[in-house]
LOLUMTOR-103031 format. One line per field, with one value per residue (C-alpha): x, y, z; residue number from 1; residue in three letters. Coordinates in pm, whole numbers, always signed. Layout:
! residues N
east <- [X,...]
north <- [Y,...]
up <- [Z,...]
k <- [NUM,...]
r <- [ALA,...]
! end
This chain:
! residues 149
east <- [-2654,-2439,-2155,-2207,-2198,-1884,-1705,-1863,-1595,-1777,-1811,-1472,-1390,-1587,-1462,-1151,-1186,-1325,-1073,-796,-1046,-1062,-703,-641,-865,-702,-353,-448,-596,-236,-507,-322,-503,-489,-548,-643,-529,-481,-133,-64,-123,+106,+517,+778,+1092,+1352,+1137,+1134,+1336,+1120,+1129,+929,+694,+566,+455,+179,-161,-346,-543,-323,-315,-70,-69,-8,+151,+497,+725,+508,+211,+525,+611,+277,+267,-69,-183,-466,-341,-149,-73,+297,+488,+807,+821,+1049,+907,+1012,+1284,+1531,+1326,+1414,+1319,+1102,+898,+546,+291,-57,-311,-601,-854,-649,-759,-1034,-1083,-981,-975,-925,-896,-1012,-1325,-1391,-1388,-1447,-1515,-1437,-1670,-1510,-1341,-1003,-1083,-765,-519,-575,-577,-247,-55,-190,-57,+302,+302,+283,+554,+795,+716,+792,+1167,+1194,+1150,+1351,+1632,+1737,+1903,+1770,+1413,+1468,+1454,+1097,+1010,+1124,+957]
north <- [-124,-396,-274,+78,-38,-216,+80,+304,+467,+441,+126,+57,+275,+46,-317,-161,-104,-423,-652,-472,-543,-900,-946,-719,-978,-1239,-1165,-1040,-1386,-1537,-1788,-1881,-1762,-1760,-1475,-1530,-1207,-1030,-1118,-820,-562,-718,-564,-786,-621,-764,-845,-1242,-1385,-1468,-1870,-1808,-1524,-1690,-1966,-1733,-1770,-1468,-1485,-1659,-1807,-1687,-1909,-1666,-1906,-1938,-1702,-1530,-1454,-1314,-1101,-937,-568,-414,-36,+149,+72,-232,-592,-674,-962,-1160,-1497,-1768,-1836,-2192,-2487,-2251,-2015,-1645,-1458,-1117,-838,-846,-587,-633,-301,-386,-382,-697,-914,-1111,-1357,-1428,-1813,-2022,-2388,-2409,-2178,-1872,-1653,-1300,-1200,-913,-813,-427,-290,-75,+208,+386,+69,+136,+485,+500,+269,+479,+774,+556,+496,+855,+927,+683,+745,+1129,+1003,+785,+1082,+1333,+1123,+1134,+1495,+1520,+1496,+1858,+2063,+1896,+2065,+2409,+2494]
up <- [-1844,-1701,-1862,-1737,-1397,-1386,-1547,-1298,-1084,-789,-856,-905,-599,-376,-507,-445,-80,-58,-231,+4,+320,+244,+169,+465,+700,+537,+564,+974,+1058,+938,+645,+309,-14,-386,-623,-987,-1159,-1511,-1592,-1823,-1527,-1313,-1267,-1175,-1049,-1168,-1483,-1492,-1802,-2132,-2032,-1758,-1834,-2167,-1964,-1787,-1881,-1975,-1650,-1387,-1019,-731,-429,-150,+171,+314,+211,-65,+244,+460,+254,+143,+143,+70,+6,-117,-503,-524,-350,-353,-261,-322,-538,-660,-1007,-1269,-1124,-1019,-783,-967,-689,-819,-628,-758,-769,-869,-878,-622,-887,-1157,-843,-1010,-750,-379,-357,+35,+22,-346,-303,-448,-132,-347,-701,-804,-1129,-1196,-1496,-1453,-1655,-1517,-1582,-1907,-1853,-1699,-2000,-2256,-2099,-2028,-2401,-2471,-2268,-2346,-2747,-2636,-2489,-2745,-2965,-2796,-2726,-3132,-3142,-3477,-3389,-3209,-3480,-3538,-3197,-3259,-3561]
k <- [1,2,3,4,5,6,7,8,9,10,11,12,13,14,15,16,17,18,19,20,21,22,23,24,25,26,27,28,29,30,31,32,33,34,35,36,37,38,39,40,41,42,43,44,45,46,47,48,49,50,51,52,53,54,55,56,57,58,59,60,61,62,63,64,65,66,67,68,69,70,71,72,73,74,75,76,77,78,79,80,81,82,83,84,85,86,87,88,89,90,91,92,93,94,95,96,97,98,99,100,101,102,103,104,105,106,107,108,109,110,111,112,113,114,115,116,117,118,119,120,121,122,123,124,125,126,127,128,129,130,131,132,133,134,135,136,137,138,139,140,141,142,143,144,145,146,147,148,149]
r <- [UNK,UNK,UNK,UNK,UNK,UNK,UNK,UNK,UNK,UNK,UNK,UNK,UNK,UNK,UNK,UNK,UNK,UNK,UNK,UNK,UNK,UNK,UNK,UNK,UNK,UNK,UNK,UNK,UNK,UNK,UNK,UNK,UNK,UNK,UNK,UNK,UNK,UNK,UNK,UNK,UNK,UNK,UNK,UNK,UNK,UNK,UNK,UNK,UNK,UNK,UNK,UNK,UNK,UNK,UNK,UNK,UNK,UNK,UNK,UNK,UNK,UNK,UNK,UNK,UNK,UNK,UNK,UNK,UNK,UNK,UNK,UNK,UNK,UNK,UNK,UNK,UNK,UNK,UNK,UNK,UNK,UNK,UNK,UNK,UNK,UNK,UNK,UNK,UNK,UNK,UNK,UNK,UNK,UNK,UNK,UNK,UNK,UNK,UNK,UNK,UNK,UNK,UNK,UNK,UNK,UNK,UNK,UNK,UNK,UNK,UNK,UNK,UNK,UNK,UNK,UNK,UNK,UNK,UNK,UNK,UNK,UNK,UNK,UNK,UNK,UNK,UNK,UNK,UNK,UNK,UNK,UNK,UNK,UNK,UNK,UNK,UNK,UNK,UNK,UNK,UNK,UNK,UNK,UNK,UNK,UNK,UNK,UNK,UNK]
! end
């Protein structure tokens, strides 16, 4: 039953709203915060080198003051904001979908907890895989005579 009800898309829908109102109130009132979120749903543009990324635990804390809190950009899908990441600050965009924010945390407390499941993150890669196997695919000339028969 539990399980059900943090799949449920109106579930989802409403954690959703909520982790971008807190953030939102947050980011308004000018107060630092901390995120704990999914590291594997996360984009980095540029993509941070291998030395850095493999330090990232599966479930990992941004600190979100200075700079980083400046630059926060947030939208009904995603939080984005710019880092320096390992000893020489590689500077990267990051984007986070609103619903891989586990946690809100101010001044070491857990401010929000967000208990939904993504259905559509997962969704959404599946779907990326698909396509990219289908360029992958069609990029081989030889692979389109497999098409046309």
């Amino acid at each position: 039953m539990l399980q059900e009800l943090l799949r449920d898309s109106q579930f989802s829908s409403m954690m959703r709203s909520h982790v971008k109102e807190v953030i939102e109130m947050l980011l308004k009132k000018g107060i630092n915060f901390s995120i704990l979120t999914n590291v594997s749903e996360i984009e980095f543009e540029p993509p941070l080198p291998k030395e850095i990324s493999s330090n990232f635990k599966p479930i990992t804390m941004f600190v979100l003051a200075g700079y980083t809190f400046e630059s926060c950009i947030i939208n009904d899908e995603e939080l984005s904001f710019e880092a320096g990441f390992g000893p020489n600050n590689f500077a990267s965009l990051v984007r986070i979908p609103i619903l891989s924010v586990l946690q809100i945390i101010v001044e070491d407390t857990p401010l929000f907890i967000n208990l939904s499941i993504d259905t559509r993150t997962r969704e959404k890669k599946h779907s990326k895989g698909i396509k990219r196997s289908m360029e992958a695919l069609l990029s081989n000339p030889e692979n389109e005579k497999l098409l046309k028969k």
